[in-house]
Backbone as numpy.savetxt, mean C-alpha at the origin, in Angstrom:
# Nx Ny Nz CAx CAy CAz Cx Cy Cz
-3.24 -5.04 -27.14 -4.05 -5.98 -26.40 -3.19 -7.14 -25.87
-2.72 -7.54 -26.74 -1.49 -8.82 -26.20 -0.68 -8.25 -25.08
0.24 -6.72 -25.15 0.94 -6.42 -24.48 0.49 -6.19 -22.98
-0.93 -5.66 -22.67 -1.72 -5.86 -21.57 -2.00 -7.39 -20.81
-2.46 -8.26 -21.66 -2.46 -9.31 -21.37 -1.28 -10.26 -21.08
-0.36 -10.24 -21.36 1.05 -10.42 -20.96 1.59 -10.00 -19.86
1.02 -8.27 -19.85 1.53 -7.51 -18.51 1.30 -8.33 -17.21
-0.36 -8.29 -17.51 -0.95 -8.98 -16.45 -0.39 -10.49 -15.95
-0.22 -11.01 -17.00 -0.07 -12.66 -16.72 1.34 -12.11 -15.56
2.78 -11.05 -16.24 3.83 -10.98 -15.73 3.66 -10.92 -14.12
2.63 -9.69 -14.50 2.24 -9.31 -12.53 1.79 -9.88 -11.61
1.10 -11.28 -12.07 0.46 -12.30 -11.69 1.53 -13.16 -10.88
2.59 -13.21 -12.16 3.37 -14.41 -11.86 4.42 -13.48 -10.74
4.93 -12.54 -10.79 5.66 -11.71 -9.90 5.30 -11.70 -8.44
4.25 -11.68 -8.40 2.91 -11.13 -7.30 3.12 -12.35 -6.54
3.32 -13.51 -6.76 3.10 -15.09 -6.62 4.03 -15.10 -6.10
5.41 -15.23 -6.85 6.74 -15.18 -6.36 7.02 -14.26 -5.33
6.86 -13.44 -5.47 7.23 -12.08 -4.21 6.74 -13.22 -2.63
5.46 -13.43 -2.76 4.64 -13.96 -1.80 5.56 -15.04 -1.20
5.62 -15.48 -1.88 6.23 -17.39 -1.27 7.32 -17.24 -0.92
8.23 -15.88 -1.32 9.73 -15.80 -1.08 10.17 -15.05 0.28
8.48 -14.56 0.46 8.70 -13.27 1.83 8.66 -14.09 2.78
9.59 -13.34 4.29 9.79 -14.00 5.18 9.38 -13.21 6.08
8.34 -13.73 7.33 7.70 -12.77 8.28 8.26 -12.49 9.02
9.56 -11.75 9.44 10.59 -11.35 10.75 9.71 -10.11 11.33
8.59 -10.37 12.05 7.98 -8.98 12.68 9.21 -8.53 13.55
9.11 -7.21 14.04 9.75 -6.28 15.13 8.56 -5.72 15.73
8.39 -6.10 17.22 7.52 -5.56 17.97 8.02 -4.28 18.89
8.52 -3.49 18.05 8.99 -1.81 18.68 7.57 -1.26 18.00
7.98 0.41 18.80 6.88 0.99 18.84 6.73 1.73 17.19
5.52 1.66 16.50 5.57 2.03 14.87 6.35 3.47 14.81
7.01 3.89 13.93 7.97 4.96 13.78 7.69 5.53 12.49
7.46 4.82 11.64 7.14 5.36 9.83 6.13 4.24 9.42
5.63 4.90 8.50 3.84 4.44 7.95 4.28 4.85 6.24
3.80 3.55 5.65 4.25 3.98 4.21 2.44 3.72 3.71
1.78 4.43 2.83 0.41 4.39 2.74 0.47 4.18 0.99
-0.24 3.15 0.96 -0.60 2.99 -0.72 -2.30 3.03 -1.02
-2.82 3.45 -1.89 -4.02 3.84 -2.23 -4.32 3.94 -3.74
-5.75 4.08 -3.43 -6.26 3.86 -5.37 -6.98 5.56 -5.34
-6.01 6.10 -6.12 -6.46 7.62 -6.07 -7.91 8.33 -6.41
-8.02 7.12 -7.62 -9.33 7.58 -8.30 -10.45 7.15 -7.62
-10.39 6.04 -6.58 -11.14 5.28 -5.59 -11.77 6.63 -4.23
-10.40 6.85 -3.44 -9.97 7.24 -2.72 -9.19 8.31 -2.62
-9.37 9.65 -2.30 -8.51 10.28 -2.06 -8.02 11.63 -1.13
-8.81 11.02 -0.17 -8.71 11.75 1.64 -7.09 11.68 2.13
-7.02 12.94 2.04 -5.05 12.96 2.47 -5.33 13.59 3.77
-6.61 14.07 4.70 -7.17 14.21 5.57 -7.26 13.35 6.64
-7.83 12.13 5.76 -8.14 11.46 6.69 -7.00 10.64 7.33
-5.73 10.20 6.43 -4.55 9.46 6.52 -3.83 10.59 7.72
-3.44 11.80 7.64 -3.03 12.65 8.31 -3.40 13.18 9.97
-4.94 13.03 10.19 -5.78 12.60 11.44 -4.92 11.06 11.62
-5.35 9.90 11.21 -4.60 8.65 12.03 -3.59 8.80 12.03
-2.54 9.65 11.41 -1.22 9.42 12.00 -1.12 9.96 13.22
-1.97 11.57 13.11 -1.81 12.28 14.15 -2.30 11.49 15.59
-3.27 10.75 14.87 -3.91 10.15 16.35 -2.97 8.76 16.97
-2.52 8.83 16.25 -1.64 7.38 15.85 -0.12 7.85 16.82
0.14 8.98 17.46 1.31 9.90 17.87 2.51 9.61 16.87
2.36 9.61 15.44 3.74 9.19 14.70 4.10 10.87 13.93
4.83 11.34 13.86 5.34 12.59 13.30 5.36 12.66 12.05
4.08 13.99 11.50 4.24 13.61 10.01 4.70 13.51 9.02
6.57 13.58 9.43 7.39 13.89 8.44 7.63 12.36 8.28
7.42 11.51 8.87 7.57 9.83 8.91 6.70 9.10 8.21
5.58 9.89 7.58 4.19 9.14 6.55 5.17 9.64 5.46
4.56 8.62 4.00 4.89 8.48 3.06 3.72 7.83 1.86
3.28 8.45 1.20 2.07 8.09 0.08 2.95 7.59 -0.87
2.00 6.62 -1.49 1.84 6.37 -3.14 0.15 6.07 -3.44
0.34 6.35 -4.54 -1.28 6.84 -5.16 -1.13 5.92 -6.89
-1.90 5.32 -7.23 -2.48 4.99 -7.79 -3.19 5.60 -8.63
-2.84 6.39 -9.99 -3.90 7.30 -10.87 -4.24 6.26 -11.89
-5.63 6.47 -12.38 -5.80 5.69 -14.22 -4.77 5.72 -15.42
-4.54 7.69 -15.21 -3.94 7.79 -16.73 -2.97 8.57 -15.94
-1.75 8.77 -16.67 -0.62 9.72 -16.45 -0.93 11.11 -16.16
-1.61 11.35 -17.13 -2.65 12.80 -17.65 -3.31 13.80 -16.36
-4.35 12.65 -15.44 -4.74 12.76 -14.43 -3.55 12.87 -13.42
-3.12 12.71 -13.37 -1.70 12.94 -12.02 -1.86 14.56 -11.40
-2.26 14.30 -10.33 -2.71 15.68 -8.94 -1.37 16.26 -8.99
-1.59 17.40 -9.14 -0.16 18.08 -8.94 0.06 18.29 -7.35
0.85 17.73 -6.64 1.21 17.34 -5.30 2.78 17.28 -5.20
2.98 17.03 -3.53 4.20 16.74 -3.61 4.52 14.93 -3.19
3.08 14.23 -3.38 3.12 12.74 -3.12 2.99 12.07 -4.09
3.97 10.80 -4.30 4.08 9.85 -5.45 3.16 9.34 -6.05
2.88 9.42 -7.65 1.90 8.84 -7.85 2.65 8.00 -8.94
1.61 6.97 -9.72 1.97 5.83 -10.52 0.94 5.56 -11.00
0.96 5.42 -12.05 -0.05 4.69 -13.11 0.35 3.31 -14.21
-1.06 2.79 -14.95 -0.51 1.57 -15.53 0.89 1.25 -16.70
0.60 3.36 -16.89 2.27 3.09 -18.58 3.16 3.37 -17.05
3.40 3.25 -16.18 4.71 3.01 -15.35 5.03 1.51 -14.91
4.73 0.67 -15.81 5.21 -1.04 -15.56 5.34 -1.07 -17.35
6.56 -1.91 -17.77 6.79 -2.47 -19.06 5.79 -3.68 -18.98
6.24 -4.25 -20.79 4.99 -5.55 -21.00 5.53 -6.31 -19.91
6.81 -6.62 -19.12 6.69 -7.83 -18.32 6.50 -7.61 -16.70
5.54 -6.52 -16.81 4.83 -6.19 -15.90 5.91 -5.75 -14.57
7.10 -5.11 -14.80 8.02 -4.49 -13.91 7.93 -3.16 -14.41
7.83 -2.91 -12.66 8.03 -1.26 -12.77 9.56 -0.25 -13.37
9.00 1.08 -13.71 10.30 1.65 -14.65 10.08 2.85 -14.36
9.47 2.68 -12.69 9.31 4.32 -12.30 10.47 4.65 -11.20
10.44 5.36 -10.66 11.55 6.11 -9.64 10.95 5.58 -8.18
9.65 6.56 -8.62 8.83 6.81 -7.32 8.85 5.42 -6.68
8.20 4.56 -7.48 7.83 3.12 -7.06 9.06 2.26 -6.55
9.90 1.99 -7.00 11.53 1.65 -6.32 11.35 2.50 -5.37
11.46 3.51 -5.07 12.15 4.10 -3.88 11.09 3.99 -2.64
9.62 3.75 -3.09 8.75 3.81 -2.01 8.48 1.95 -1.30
9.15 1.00 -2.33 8.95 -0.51 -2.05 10.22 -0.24 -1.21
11.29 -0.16 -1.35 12.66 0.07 -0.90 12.70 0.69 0.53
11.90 1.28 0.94 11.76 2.28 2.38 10.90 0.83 3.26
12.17 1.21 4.18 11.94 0.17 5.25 10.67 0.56 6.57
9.27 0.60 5.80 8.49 1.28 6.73 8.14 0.19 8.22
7.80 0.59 9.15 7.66 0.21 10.54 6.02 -1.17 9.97
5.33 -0.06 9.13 3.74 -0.04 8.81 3.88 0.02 7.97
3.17 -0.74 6.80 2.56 -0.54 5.45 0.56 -0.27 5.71
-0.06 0.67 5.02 -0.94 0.62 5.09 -1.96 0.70 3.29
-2.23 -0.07 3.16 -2.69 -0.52 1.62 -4.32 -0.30 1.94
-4.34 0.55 1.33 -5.98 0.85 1.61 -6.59 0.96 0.27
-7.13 0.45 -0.06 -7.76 -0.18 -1.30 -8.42 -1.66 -1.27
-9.41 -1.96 -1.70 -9.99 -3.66 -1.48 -10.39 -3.81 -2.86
-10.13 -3.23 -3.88 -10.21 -3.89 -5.44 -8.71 -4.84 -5.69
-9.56 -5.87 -6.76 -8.20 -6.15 -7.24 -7.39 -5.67 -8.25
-6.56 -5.07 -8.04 -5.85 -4.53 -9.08 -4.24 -4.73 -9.03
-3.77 -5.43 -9.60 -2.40 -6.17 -9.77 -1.52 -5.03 -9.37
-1.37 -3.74 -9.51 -0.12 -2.75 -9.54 0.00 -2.55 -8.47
-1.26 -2.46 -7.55 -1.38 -1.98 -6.04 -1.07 -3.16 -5.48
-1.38 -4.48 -5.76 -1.06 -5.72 -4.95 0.61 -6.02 -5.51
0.95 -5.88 -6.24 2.54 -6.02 -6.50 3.29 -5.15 -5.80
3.00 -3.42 -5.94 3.76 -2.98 -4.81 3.47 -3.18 -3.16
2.65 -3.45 -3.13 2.25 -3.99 -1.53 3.12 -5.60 -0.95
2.59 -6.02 -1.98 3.58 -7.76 -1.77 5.21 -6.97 -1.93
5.45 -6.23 -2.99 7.23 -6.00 -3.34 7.62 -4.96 -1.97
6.76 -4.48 -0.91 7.16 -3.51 0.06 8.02 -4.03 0.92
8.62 -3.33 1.72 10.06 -3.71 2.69 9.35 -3.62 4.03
8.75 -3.48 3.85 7.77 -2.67 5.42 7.61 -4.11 6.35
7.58 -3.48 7.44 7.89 -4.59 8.35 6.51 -5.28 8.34
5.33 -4.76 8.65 3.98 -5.10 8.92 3.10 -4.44 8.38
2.44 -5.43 7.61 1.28 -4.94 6.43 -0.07 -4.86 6.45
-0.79 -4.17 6.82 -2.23 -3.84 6.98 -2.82 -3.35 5.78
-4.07 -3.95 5.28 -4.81 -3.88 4.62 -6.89 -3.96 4.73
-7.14 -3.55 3.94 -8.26 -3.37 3.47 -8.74 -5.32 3.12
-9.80 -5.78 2.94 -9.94 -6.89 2.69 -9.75 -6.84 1.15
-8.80 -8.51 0.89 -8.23 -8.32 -0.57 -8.92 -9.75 -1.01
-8.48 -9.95 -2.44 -8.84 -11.12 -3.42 -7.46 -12.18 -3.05
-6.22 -11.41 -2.25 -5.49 -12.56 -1.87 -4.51 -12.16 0.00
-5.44 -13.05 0.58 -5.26 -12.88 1.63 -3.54 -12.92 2.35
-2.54 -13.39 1.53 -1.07 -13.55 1.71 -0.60 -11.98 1.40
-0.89 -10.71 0.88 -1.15 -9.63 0.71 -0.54 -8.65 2.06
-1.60 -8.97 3.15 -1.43 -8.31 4.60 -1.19 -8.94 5.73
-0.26 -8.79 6.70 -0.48 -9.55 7.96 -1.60 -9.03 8.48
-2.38 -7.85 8.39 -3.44 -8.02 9.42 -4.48 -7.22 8.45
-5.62 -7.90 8.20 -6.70 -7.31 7.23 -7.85 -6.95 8.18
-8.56 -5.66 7.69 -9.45 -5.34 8.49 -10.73 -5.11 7.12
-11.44 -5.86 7.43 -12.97 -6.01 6.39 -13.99 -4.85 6.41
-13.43 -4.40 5.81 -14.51 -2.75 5.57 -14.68 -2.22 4.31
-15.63 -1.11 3.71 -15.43 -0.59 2.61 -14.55 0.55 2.73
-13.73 1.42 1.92 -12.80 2.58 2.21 -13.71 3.72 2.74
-14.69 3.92 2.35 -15.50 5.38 2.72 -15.69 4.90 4.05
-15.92 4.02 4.79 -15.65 3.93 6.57 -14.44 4.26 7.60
-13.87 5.63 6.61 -13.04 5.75 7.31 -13.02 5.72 9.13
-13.93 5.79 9.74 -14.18 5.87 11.19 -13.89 4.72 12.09
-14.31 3.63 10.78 -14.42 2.65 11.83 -13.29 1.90 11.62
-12.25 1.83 10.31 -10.73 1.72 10.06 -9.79 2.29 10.93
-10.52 3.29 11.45 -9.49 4.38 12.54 -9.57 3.68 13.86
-11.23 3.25 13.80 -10.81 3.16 15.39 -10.32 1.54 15.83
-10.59 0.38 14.60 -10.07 -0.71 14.50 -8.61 -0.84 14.62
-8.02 -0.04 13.75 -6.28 -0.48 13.22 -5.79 0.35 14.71
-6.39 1.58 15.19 -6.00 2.05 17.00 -5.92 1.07 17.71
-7.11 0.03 17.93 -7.59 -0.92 19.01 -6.57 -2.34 18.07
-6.07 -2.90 17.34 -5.53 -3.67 17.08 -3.91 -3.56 16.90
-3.52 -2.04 17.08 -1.87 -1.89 17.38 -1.56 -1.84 18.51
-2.61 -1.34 19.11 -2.65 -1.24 21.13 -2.68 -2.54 21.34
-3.69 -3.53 20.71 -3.27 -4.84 21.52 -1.89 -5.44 20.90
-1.43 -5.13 19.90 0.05 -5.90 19.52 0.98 -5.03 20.18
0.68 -4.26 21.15 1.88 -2.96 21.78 3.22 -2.40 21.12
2.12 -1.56 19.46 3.03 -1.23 18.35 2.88 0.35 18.80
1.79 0.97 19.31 1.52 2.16 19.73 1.82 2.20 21.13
């Protein structure tokens, strides 16, 4: 119980720092790679992500998942990264592979689709390299440069928003 509660305070305080230290250098070229983070047990349409890229004209060898499971146990046998809560020590840093290597990828797009708060998904989203961060509406708005206020099961109207809001930043 302590070691949870500690975790949290760590991810808290990480989450904070990450924030205040990031520096917004947008690049207004056309999007090239899409790194997608999600809450698996929430969400888990690899359908629907695969349609917006397609519609999106980005090639799907240039998308990149991470997923979010409860327990280790549960982990989808796939060939996309997943992570759960025993993949962060008590001081709430990650000690996975997947997770380094997917914050580390210099995506064009981050797309964080999830609107709970949950510290693991908002730490790797704040710790991402990605040039421009789109999200789901969050509990901390420093999170995404561009939030779009919906629930996740709308996938339709996320599609046709984040289309009509990269066309006007002339990222598509």
């Amino acid at each position: 119980m302590f070691f949870k509660q500690f975790r949290t305070l760590s991810l808290q305080k990480n989450i904070t720092l990450i924030l205040k230290s990031r520096i917004k250098n947008f690049k207004s070229s056309k999007i090239n790679s899409i790194g997608v983070i999600f809450d698996y047990d929430a969400y888990c349409d690899y359908d629907f992500f695969r349609s917006l890229i397609k519609d999106m004209g980005i090639m799907e060898n240039k998308i990149r998942f991470i997923a979010k499971v409860e327990f280790e146990k549960n982990k989808p046998n796939s060939w996309d990264s997943f992570f759960s809560l025993d993949n962060f020590d008590w001081l709430g840093r990650p000690k996975s592979v997947e997770i380094d290597e997917f914050v580390e990828q210099p995506f064009d797009v981050l797309i964080s689709y999830y609107n709970s708060n949950q510290l693991e998904l908002n730490f790797i989203t704040a710790r991402s390299k990605a040039n421009f961060k789109i999200g789901l509406a969050s509990h901390d708005s420093r999170l995404n440069d561009l939030t779009i206020d919906i629930e996740p099961k709308n996938t339709d109207v996320f599609k046709t928003e984040l289309i009509k809001y990269l066309t006007q930043l002339n990222r598509l």
